[in-house]
ChimeraX commands (.cxc) that place a marker at each C-alpha (Angstrom):
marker #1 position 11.01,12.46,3.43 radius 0.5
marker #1 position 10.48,8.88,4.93 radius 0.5
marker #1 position 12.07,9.46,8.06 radius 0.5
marker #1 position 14.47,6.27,7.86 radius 0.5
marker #1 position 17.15,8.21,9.01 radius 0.5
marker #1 position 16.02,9.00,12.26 radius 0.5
marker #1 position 14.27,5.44,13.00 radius 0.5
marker #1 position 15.25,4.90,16.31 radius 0.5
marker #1 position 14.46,0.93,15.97 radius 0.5
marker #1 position 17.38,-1.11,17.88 radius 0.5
marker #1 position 16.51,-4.53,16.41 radius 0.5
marker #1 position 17.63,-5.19,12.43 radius 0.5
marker #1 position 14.53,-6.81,11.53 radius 0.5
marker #1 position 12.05,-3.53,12.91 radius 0.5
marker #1 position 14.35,-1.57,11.37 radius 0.5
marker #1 position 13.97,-3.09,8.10 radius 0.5
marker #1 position 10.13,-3.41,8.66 radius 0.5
marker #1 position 10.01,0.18,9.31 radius 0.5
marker #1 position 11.63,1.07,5.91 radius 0.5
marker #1 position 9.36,-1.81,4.16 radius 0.5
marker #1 position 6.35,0.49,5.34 radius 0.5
marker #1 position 7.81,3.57,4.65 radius 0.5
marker #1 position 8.92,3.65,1.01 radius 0.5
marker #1 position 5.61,1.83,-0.47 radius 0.5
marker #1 position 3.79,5.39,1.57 radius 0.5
marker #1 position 6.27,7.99,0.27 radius 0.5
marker #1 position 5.80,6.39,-3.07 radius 0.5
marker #1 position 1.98,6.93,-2.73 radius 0.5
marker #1 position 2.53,10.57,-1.48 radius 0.5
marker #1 position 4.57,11.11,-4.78 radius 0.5
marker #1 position 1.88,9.59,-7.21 radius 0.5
marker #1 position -0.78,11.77,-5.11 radius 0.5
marker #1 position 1.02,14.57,-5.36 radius 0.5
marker #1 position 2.33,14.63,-9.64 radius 0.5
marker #1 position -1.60,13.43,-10.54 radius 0.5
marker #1 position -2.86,16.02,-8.08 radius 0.5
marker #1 position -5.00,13.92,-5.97 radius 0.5
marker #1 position -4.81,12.01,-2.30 radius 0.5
marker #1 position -3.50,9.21,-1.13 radius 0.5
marker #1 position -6.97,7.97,-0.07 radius 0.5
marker #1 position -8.38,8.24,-3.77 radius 0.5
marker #1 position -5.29,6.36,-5.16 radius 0.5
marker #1 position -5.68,3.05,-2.56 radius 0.5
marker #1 position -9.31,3.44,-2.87 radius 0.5
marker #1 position -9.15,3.21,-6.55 radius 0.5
marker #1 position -6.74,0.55,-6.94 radius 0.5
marker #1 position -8.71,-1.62,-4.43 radius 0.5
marker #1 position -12.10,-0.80,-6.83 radius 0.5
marker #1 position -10.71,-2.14,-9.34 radius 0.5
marker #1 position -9.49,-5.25,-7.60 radius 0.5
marker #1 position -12.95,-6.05,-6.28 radius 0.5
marker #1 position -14.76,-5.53,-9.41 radius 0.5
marker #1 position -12.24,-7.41,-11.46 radius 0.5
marker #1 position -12.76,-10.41,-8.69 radius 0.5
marker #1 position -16.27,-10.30,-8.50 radius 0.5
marker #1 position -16.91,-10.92,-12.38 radius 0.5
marker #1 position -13.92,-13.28,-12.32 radius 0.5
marker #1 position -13.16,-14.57,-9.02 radius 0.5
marker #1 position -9.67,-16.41,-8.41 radius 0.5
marker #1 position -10.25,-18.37,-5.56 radius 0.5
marker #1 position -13.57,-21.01,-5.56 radius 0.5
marker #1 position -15.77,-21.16,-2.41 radius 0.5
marker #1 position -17.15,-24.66,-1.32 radius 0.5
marker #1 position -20.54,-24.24,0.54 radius 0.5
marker #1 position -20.58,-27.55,2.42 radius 0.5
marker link #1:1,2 radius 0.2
marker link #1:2,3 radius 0.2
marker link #1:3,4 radius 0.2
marker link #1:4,5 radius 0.2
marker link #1:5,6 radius 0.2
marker link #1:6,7 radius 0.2
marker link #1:7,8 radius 0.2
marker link #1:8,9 radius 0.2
marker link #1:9,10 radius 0.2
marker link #1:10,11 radius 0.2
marker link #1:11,12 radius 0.2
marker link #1:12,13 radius 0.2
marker link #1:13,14 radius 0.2
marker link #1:14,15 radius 0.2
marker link #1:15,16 radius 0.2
marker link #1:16,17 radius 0.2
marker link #1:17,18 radius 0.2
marker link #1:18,19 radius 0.2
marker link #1:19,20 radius 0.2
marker link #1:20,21 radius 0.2
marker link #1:21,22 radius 0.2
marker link #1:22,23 radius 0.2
marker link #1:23,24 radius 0.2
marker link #1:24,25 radius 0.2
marker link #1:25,26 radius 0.2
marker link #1:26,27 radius 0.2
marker link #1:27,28 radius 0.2
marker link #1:28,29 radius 0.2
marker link #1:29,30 radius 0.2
marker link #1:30,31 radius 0.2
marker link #1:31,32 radius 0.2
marker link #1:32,33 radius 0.2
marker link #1:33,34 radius 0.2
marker link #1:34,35 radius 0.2
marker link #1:35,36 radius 0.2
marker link #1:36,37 radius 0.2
marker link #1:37,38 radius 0.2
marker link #1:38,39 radius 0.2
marker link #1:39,40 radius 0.2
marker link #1:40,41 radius 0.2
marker link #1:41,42 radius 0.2
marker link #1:42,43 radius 0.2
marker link #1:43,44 radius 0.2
marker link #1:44,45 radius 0.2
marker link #1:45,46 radius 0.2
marker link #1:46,47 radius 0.2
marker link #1:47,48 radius 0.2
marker link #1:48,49 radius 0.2
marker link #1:49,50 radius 0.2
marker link #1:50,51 radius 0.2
marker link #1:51,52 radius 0.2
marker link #1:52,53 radius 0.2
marker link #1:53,54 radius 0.2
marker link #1:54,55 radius 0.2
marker link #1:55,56 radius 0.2
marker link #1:56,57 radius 0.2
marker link #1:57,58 radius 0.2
marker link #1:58,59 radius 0.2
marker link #1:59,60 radius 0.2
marker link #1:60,61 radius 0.2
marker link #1:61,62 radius 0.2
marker link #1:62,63 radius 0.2
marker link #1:63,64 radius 0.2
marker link #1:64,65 radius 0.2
view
């Protein structure tokens, strides 16, 4: 349950920010919950992998001036 129904937000764009934020976390609760884990260990993991994959190749260059 997201609680979008009861979002008591008055202006059209919080409203819509509020159910931006809230499906991408319900989502997470679902994958936690069918592979038996937490939330934590699912973001941590996915950011891991993300760091590692940009250290050995990074995307971005950095000028040292």
């Amino acid at each position: 349950m997201t609680e979008i129904e009861s979002c008591q937000c008055r202006a059209d764009r919080i409203q819509r920010n509020h159910i931006a934020r809230a499906l991408p976390a319900q989502s997470a609760e679902d994958l936690a919950y069918q592979g038996r884990t937490t939330v934590y260990q699912i973001k941590h993991g996915s950011l891991r992998e993300y760091l590692t994959e940009q250290l050995k190749n990074p995307t971005a260059r950095m000028v040292i001036a």
